[in-house]
N, C-alpha and C positions, 0 to 999 in steps of 0.2 A: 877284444882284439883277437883276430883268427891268427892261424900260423898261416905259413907260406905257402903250406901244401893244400890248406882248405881254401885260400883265396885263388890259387891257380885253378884248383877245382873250380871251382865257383864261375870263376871267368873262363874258362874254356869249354862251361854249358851255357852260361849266354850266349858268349862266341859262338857256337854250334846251332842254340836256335835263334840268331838273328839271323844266321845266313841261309836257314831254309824258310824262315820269315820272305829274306829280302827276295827267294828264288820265286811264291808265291804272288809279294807282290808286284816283283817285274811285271805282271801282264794282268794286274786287279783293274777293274774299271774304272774311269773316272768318278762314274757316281758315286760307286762305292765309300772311293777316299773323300767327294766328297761328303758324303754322308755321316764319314766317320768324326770327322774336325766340326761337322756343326754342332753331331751331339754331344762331343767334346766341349764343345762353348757352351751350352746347355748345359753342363755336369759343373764344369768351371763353377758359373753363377747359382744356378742349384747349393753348390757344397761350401760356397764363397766361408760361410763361418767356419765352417772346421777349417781351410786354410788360412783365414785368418787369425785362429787358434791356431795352428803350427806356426806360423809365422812368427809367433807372440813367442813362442820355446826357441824360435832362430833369433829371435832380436836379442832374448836374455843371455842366449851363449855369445851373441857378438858383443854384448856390453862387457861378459867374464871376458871378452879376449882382445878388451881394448881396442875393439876398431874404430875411426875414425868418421866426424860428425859425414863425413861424404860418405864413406864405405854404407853405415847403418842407413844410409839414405836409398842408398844401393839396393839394401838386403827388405827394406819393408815393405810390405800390404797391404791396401787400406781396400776401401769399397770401388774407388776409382781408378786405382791401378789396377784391380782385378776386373774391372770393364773396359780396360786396356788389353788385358789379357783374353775376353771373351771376344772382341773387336778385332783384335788379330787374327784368332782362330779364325774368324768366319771370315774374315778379308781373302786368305789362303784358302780356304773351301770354297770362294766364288772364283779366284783366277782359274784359268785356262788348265789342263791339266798338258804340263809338259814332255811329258812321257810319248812317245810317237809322234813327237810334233816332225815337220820334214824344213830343216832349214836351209838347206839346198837339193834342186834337184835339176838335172841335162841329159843330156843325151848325144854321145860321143858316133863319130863315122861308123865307126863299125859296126855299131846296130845295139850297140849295149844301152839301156837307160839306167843313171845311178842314180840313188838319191842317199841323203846326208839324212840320220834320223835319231831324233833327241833316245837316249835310253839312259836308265837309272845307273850310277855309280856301284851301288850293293851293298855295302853294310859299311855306316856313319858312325865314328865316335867321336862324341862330342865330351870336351871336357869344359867346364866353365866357373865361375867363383861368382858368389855371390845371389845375383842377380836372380832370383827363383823364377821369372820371365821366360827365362831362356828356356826352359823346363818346355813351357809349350811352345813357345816360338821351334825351337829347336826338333822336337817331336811333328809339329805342323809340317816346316816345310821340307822335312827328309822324307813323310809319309806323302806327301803331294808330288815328290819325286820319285815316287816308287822303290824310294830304300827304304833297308832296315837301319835303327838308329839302337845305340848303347849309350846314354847319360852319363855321365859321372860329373855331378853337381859338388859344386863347394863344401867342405865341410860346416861354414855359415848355413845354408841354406837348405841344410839336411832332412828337415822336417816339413820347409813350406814346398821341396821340391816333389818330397812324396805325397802329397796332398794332391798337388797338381798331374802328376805323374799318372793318380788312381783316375781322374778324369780323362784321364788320354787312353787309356786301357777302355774306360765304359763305353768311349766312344768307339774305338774298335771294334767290340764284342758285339755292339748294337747293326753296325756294319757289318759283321761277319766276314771280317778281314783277322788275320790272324793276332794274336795277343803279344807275341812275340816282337812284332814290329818294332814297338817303341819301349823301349827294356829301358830300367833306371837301375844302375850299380846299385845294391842296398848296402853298402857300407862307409865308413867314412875313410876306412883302411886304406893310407896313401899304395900300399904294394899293388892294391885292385889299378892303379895308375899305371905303372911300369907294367905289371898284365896285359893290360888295354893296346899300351904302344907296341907290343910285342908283337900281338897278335894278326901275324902276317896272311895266315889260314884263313882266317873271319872277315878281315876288317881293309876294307879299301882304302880309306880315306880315313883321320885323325883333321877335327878341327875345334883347334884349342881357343877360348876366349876368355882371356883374363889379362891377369896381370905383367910385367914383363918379367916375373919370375917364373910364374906357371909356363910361358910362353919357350921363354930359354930353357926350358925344362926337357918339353914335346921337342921340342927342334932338337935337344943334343941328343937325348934316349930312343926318340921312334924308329923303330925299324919300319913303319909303316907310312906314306905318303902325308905329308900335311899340307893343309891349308893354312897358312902363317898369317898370324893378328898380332903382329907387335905392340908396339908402346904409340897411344894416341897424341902423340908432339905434334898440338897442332899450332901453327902461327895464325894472324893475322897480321895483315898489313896496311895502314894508313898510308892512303898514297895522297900527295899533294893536291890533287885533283877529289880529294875527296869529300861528300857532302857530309857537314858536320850532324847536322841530326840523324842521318842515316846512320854514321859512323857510331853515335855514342847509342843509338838505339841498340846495335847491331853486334856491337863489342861489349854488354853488359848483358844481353841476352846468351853472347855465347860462350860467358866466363860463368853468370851466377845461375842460370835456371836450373843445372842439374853438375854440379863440376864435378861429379863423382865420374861421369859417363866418357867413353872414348871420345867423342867428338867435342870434348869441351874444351874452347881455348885454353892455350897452357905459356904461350909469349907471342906481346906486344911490338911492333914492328913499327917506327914510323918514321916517316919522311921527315928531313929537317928543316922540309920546309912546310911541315905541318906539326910544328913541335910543339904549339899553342893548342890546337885544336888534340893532341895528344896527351897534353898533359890535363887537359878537360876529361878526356875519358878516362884518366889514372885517377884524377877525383873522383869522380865518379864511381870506380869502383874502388876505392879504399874508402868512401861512404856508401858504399854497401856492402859493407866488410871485407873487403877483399886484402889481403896483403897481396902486396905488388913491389918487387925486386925491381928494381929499375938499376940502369945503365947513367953512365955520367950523361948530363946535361937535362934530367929528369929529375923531377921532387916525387917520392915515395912515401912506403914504410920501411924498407931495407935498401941497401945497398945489394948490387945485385953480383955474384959470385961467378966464375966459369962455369960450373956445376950448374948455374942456372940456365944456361942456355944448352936446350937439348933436354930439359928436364919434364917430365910427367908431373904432375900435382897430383890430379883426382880429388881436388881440395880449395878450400877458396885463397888461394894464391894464383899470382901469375908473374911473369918475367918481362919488360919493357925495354926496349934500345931503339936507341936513332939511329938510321941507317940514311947515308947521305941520298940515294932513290933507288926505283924501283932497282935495279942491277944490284947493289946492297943485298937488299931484302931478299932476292934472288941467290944468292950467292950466303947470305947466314943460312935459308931456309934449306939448301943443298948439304949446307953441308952440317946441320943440327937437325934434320926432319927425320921422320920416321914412314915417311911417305904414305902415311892415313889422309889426312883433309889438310888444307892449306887456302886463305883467304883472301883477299884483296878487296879493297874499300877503295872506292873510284869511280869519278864520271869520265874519265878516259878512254877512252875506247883502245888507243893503242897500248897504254899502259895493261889495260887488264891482258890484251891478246897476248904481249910480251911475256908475263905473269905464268900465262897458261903456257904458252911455245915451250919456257923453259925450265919448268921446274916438273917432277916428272912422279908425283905424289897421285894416287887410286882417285881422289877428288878433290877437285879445284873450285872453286862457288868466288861470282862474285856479289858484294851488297846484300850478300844472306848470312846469316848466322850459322856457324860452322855445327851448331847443333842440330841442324838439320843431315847430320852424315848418317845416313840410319836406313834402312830398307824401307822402313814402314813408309817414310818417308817420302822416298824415293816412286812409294805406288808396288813395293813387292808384296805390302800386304804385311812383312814383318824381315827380317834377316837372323840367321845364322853368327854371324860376327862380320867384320869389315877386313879381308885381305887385305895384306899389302905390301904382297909378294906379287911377282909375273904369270906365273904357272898355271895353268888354267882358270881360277878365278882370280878377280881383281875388283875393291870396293864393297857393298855391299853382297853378301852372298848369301842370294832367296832360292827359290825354287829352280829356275832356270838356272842356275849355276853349280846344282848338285845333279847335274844328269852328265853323261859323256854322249857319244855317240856312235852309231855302227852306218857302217855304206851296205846299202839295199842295191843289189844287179842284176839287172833282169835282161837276159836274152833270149834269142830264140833260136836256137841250134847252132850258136854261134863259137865260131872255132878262132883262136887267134894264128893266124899264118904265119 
């Protein structure tokens, strides 16, 4: 453990060179960056054992610290999550390079032409748990946007993040883009956090992705701008118009594929007049383990509590109620959401419109699996984490969502009278 004075040390010379990092690659070329993220995927798959060897020293510290069968689902590596990770990188190395893009451009009476032009934010801290992914996702698409980036990965993930971290570097260096760029906090030392949010000199943007402690954390401490990823309270809703095989395919996909992840249902919603075809899908998933808190007029595994509604899992549970219709559903989901993803099951056409008009959550999907709330997903190639705040990003947040932009004005001797 450092003292105070060596971690401030520490973090006010990353600080210092990410942001002559980020000054250099304001104006790097696209190829460049892309050049640097493929050999980065190259290095990834190249080095796959040694991170899977570190990964193996993060799994045995999260069994010492009692994390949960979801969390350690979270934190592991195997040969096909790390070809998720080289998939990504290179998804991000073929998009468009955002940086100078013009997304608006006119031309006003008096002779002036403006235009509206994507430019990089300048130096990203990212803080995140677990998930040693983020490591290159997070590295990918802050370098594709022409910032510098400062890590600060999980204390879980400590070893498989430096693994992956050393491939984000190679690929760099191979580029001849600066080394700086994508910096990994090397300690586990929570004070390097409070550092991090401080640093008002350095650091533009703060964007925290974890838990909703990590998260309440960033929002009360940062002196610095965040981008806000709360608590993934997602619903689903069975509407009376809904098709049953769709419905039980759809609600079982987006409880058990991965319930550790934000986008994983976390309560059951349904019509009363689909109480049947609801209580099909509570079997359903309490036969494939799921504990499911249910609401009166529902057979479970528990009874379900106030506490459960509005509640996170990240676990195989979830929470179930009958709501008399959609305006219900509408009206629990207002005011228990956490305005990440929210679902609707329905052949309706005005019920799903209704659905969307009134509830006011980053992503809305209908007759899809709520697990699908993801960048990668979405065609970014990969994300940062899922906003689900207003302020400049909102939902997933890829490459196009970590740039700002400047007005371009050109005249020709032109004087305002």
């Amino acid at each position: 453990m450092k003292d105070q004075a060596d971690i401030h040390a520490l973090m006010q010379d990353i600080g210092k060179r990410a942001k002559a990092a980020a000054a250099e690659l304001a104006f790097a070329p696209g190829a460049a960056k892309e050049a640097a993220l493929m050999a980065a995927a190259e290095a990834v798959w190249a080095r796959r054992g040694e991170i899977i060897a570190a990964n193996a020293k993060d799994l045995d510290y999260g069994r010492e610290k009692g994390l949960s069968p979801a969390m350690m689902d979270r934190l592991a590596l195997d040969e096909g999550r790390i070809q998720g990770i080289v998939d990504g990188l290179r998804a991000v190395a073929g998009f468009p390079d955002p940086v100078g893009q013009v997304t608006a451009e006119w031309d006003r009476p008096n002779g002036l032409h403006i235009k509206r032009v994507r430019t990089p934010l300048g130096v990203i801290g990212v803080i995140y748990e677990s998930r040693p992914n983020v490591t290159a996702d997070a590295g990918a698409l802050t370098l594709k946007a022409g910032n510098a980036v400062i890590l600060r990965g999980g204390s879980e993930s400590f070893h498989s993040s430096q693994a992956i971290h050393a491939c984000l570097v190679d690929g760099l260096k191979s580029a001849g883009l600066p080394e700086d760029a994508i910096q990994l906090i090397p300690t586990r030392d929570r004070a390097a956090v409070t550092e991090l949010l401080h640093m008002v000199d350095y650091v533009d943007v703060i964007v925290p992705r974890g838990g909703k402690g990590l998260v309440g954390l960033v929002q009360r401490e940062a002196r610095v701008p965040v981008f806000a990823h709360l608590e993934g309270i997602v619903h689903v809703f069975i509407d009376k118009a809904a098709d049953a095989a769709k419905t039980r395919a759809v609600v079982l996909n987006a409880k058990t594929r991965r319930p550790g992840i934000c986008g994983a249902a976390e309560c059951l919603l349904i019509h009363r007049e689909a109480a049947a075809l609801g209580q099909s899908v509570i079997d359903d998933l309490m036969a494939a383990g799921v504990r499911v808190h249910v609401g009166p007029g529902l057979t479970g595994t528990v009874a379900a509590t106030e506490e459960d509604w509005g509640r996170e899992y990240l676990d195989m549970d979830i929470a179930a109620k009958l709501v008399d219709d959609v305006d219900g559903a509408i009206a629990h989901i207002n005011r228990n959401s956490s305005h990440h993803t929210e679902a609707i099951l329905t052949e309706d056409d005005a019920a799903a419109q209704r659905f969307f008009e009134r509830i006011d959550s980053a992503i809305l999907m209908r007759n899809a699996s709520t697990q699908f709330a993801d960048g990668g997903e979405f065609g970014m190639g990969a994300e940062i984490g899922i906003a689900t705040g207003k302020m400049h990003a909102r939902g997933p947040v890829g490459a196009e969502q970590l740039t700002s932009f400047k007005y371009i004005v050109e005249g020709d001797g032109t004087v305002r009278p």
